[in-house]
C-alpha positions as CSV (number, residue, x, y, z in Angstrom):
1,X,71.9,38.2,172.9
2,X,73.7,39.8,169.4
3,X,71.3,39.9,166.5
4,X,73.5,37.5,164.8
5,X,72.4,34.7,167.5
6,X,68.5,35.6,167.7
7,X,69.0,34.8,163.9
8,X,70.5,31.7,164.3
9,X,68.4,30.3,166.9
10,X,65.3,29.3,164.8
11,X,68.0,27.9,162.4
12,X,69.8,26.1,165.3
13,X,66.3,24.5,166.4
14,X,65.1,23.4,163.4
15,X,68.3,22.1,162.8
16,X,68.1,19.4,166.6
17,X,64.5,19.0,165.3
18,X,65.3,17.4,162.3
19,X,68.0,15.4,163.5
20,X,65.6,14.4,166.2
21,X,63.1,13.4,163.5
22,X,65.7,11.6,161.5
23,X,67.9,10.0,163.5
24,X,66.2,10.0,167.0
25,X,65.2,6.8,166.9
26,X,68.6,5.1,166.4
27,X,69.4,7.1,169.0
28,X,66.4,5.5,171.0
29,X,67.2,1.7,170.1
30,X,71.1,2.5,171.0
31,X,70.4,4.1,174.2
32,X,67.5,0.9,175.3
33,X,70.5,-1.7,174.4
34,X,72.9,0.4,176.5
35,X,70.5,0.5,179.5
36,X,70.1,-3.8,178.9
37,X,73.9,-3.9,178.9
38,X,74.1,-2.8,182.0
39,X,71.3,-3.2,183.7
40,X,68.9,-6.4,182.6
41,X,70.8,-9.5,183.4
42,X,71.3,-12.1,180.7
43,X,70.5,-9.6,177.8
44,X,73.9,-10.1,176.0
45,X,72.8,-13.7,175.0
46,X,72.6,-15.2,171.4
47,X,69.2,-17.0,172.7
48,X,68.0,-13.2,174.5
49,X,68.8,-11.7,170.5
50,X,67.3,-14.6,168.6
51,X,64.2,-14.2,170.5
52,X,64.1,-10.8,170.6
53,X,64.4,-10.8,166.8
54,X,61.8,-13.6,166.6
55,X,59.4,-11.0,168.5
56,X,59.8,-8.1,166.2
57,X,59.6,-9.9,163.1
58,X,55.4,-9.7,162.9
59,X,55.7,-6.0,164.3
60,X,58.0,-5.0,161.5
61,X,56.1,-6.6,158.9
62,X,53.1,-5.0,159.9
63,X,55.0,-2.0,160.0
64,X,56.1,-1.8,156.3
65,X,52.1,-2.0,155.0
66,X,51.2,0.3,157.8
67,X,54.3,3.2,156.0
68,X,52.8,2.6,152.9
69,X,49.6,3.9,154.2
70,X,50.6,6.6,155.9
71,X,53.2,7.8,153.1
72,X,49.9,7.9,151.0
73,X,48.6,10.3,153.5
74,X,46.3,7.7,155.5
75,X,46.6,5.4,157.9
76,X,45.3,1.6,158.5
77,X,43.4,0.6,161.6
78,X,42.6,-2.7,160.3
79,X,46.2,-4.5,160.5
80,X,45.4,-6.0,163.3
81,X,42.3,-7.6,163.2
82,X,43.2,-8.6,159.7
83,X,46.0,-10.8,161.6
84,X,43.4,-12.3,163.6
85,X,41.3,-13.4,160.2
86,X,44.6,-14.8,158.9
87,X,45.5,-16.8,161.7
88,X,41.7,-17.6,161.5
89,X,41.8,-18.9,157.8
90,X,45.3,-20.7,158.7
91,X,43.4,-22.9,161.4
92,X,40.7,-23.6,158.6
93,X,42.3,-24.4,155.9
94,X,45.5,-25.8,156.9
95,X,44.6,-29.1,156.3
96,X,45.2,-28.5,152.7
97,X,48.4,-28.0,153.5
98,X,50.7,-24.9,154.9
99,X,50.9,-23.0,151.4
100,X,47.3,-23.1,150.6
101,X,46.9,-22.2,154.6
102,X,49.1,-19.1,153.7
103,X,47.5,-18.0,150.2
104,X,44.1,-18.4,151.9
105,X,45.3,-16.2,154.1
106,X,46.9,-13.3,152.1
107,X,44.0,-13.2,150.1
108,X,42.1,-12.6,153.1
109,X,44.5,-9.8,153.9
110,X,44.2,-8.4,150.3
111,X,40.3,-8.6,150.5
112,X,40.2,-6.5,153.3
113,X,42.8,-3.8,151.9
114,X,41.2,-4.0,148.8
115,X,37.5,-2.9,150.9
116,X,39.2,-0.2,152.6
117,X,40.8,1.3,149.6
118,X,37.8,1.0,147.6
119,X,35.8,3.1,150.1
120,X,38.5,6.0,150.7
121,X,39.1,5.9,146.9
122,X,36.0,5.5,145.1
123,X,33.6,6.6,148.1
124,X,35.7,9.3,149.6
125,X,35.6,7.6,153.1
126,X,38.4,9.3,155.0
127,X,41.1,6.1,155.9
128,X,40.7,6.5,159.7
129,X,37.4,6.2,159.2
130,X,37.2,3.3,156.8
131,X,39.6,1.4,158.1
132,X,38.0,1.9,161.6
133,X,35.0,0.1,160.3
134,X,36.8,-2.6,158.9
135,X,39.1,-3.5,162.0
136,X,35.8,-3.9,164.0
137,X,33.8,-5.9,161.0
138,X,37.0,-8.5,160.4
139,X,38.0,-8.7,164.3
140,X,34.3,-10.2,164.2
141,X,34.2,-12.2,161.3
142,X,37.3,-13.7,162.5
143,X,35.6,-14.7,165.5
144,X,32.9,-16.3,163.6
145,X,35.3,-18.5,161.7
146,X,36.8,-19.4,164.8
147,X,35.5,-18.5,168.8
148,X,38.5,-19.8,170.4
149,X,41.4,-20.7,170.5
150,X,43.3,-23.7,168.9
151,X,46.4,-25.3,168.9
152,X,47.9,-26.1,165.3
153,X,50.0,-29.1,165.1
154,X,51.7,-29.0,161.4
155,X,55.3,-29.7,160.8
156,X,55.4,-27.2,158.1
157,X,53.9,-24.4,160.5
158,X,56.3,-25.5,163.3
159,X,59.3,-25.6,160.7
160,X,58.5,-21.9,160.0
161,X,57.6,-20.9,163.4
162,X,61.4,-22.1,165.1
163,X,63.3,-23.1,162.2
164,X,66.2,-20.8,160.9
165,X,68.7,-20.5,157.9
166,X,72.2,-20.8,158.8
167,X,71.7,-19.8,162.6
168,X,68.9,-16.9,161.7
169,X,65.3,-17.8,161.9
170,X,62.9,-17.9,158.9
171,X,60.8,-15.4,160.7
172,X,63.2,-13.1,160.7
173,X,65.0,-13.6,156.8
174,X,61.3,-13.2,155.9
175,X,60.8,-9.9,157.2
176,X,64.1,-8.7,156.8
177,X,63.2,-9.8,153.0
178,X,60.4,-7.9,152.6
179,X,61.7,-4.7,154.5
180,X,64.4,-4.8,151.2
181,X,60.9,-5.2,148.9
182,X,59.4,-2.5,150.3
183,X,61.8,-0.3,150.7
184,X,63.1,-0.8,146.6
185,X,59.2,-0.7,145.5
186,X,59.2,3.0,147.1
187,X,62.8,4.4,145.6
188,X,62.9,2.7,142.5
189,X,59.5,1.8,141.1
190,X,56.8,3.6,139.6
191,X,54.4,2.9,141.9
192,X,56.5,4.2,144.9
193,X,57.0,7.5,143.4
194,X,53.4,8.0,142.5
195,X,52.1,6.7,146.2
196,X,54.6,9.3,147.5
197,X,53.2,12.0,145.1
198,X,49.6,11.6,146.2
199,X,50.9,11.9,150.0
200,X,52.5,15.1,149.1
201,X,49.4,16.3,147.4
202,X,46.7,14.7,146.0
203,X,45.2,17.0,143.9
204,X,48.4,18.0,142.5
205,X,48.7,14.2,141.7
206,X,45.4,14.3,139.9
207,X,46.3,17.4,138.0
208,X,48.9,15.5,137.0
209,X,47.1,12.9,135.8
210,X,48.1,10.3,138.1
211,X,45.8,7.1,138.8
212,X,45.0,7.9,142.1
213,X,42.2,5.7,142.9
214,X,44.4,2.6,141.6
215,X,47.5,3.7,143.5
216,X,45.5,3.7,146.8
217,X,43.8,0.3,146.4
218,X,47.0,-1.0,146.0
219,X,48.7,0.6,149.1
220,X,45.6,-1.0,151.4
221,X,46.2,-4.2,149.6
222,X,49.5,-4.1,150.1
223,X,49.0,-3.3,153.8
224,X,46.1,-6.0,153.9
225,X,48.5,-8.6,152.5
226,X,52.0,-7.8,154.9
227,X,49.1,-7.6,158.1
228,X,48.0,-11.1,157.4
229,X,51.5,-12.4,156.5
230,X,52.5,-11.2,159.8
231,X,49.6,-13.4,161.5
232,X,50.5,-16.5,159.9
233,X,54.1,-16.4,161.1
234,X,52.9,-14.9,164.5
235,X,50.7,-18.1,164.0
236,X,53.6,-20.6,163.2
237,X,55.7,-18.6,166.0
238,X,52.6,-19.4,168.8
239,X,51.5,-23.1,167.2
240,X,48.4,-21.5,168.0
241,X,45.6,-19.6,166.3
242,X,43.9,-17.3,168.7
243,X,41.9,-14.9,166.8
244,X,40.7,-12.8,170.3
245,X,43.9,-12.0,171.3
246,X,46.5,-11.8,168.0
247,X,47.0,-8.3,166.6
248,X,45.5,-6.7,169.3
249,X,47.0,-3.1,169.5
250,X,49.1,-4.2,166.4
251,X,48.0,-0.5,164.9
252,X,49.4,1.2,167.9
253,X,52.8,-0.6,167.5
254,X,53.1,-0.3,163.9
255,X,52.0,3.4,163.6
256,X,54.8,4.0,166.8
257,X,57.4,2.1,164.7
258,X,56.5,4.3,161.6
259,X,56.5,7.8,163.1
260,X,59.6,7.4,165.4
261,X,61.0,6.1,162.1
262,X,60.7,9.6,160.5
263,X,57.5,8.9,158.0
264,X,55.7,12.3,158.7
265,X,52.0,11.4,159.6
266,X,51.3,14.2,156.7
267,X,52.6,11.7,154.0
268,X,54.7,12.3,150.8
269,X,57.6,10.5,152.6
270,X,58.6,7.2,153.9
271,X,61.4,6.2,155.5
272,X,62.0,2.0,155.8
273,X,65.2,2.0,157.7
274,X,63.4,3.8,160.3
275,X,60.6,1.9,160.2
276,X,62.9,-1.0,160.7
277,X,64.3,1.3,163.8
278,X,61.2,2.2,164.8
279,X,59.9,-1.7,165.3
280,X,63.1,-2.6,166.8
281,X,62.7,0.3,169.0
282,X,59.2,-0.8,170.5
283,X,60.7,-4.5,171.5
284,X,62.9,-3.5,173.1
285,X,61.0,-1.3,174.8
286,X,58.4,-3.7,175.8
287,X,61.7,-6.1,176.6
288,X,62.8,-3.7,179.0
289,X,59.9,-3.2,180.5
290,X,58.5,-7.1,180.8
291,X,62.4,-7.8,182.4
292,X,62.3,-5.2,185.1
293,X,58.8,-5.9,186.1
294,X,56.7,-3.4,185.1
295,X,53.2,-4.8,183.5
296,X,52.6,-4.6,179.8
297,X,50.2,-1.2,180.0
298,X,53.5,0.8,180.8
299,X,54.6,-0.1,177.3
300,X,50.9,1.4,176.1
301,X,52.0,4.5,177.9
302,X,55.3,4.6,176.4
303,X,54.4,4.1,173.3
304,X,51.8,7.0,173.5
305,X,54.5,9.0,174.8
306,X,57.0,8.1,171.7
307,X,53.8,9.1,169.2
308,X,53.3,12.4,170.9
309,X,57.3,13.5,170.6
310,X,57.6,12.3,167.5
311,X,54.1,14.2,166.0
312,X,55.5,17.1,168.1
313,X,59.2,17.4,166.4
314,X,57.6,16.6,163.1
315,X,55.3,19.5,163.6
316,X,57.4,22.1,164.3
317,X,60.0,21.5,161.9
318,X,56.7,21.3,159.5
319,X,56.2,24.6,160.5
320,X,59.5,26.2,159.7
């Protein structure tokens, strides 16, 4: 091998590693619906896409608070219990009617992103940590407020759970809504560019004199808020509240959707079209698998798999 090409190999590698990084996971979605196309019967259906994009909706919402987090250089365990204390305070309160059901809820959600902030920015708790904490403590008070499952019968619930807007479901225009919301408050607001500065560095963004503490808060709000959004429309979708089960491994799903996407887990960048990817990626993934048989823990493993590759090619092109 010339000289010429031992130099050009590093380059050439961190070259496919980037592209991996960036674009793998359009790669990923396009090579699943490829593989339906020809192999799952029935996939190239309007009903097989409407439900699909039904599924995905809560994931991808979930998603978007859980790329905040990490684009601040944390993470948030607590997305998924923190669906099962919305769908908890939707079952409680939605006898005063489906909006007060749903602001009962987000407040909920912001409550608990508002604990875990305060303890990684005031205390110093690191997020895994603090958030760890709080995904056990709400999992349980959810259970308190509600042991079991129950069915809701609302018109209001069950006109957001299966109604749509000219064909497309509400579930879907929702989250596709706030995927554009999230993704603007990150390129074109203050508080985007100053969450992205303290993932980058956070003493550098202190030197600086930006209001850390304050930023972070509101990033676990943030995430509090879209995690319990996501459990009342998984709620509507169900007609059921069911506190044991919803958002359980919601936190693996959403953090697989955000790193495939491209977010590095080392924050200072977030990337929402491949967050979008990234959720659309894992249904279709479980899709796949579900359609051919295989039981749900094969999609655990997969998505295990997808984390490690994607932490990998970040990693090395880190290092170069």
């Amino acid at each position: 091998m010339t000289d010429l090409a031992l130099r050009r190999a590093p380059a050439d590698r961190e070259r496919m590693l980037g592209l991996l990084q960036d674009y793998g996971v359009y790669a990923g979605v396009t090579v699943l619906i490829l593989a339906n196309i020809a192999f799952t019967p029935h996939f190239v259906s309007a009903e097989n896409f409407r439900t699909q994009a039904v599924q995905v909706a809560p994931v991808l919402i979930v998603a978007l608070g859980m790329a905040l987090a990490i684009g601040s250089e944390g993470v948030d365990l607590s997305v998924g219990s923190v669906m099962a204390l919305a769908t908890s305070l939707v079952s409680l309160y939605l006898g005063y009617g489906p909006w007060i059901a749903l602001i009962v809820a987000m407040l909920g959600g912001a409550a608990v992103g508002l604990a875990s902030g305060s303890l990684i920015a005031h205390i110093g708790v690191q997020p895994i940590v603090a958030t760890l904490a709080l995904m056990v403590a709400v999992r349980g008070i959810a259970l308190v407020m509600l042991p079991q499952l129950k069915d809701v019968r609302d018109p209001g619930m069950a006109t957001l759970g299966s109604g749509d807007l000219l064909g497309i479901p509400y579930l879907v225009l929702i989250a596709a809504a706030l995927a554009l919301l999230v993704g603007f408050t990150v390129r074109r607001t203050t508080f985007g560019r100053q969450l992205l500065a303290i993932g980058d560095s956070r003493p550098a963004a202190q030197l600086a004199g930006l209001p850390v503490r304050r930023v972070l808060i509101l990033v676990y709000i943030c995430s509090g808020v879209l995690a319990a959004i996501a459990g009342v429309l998984a709620t509507a979708r169900l007609q059921a509240s069911d506190p044991t089960s919803l958002g359980n491994l919601m936190e693996l799903s959403a953090i697989t959707a955000v790193v495939v996407g491209g977010t590095p887990l080392s924050g200072g960048r977030i990337r929402v079209g491949g967050t979008v990817a990234g959720a659309v990626l894992i249904q279709l993934l479980t899709a796949t698998l579900i359609k051919h048989d295989l039981p749900p823990s094969w999609t655990q493993i997969a998505q295990a798999v997808v984390i490690v590759l994607a932490v990998y090619a970040a990693r090395e092109r880190g290092k170069r």
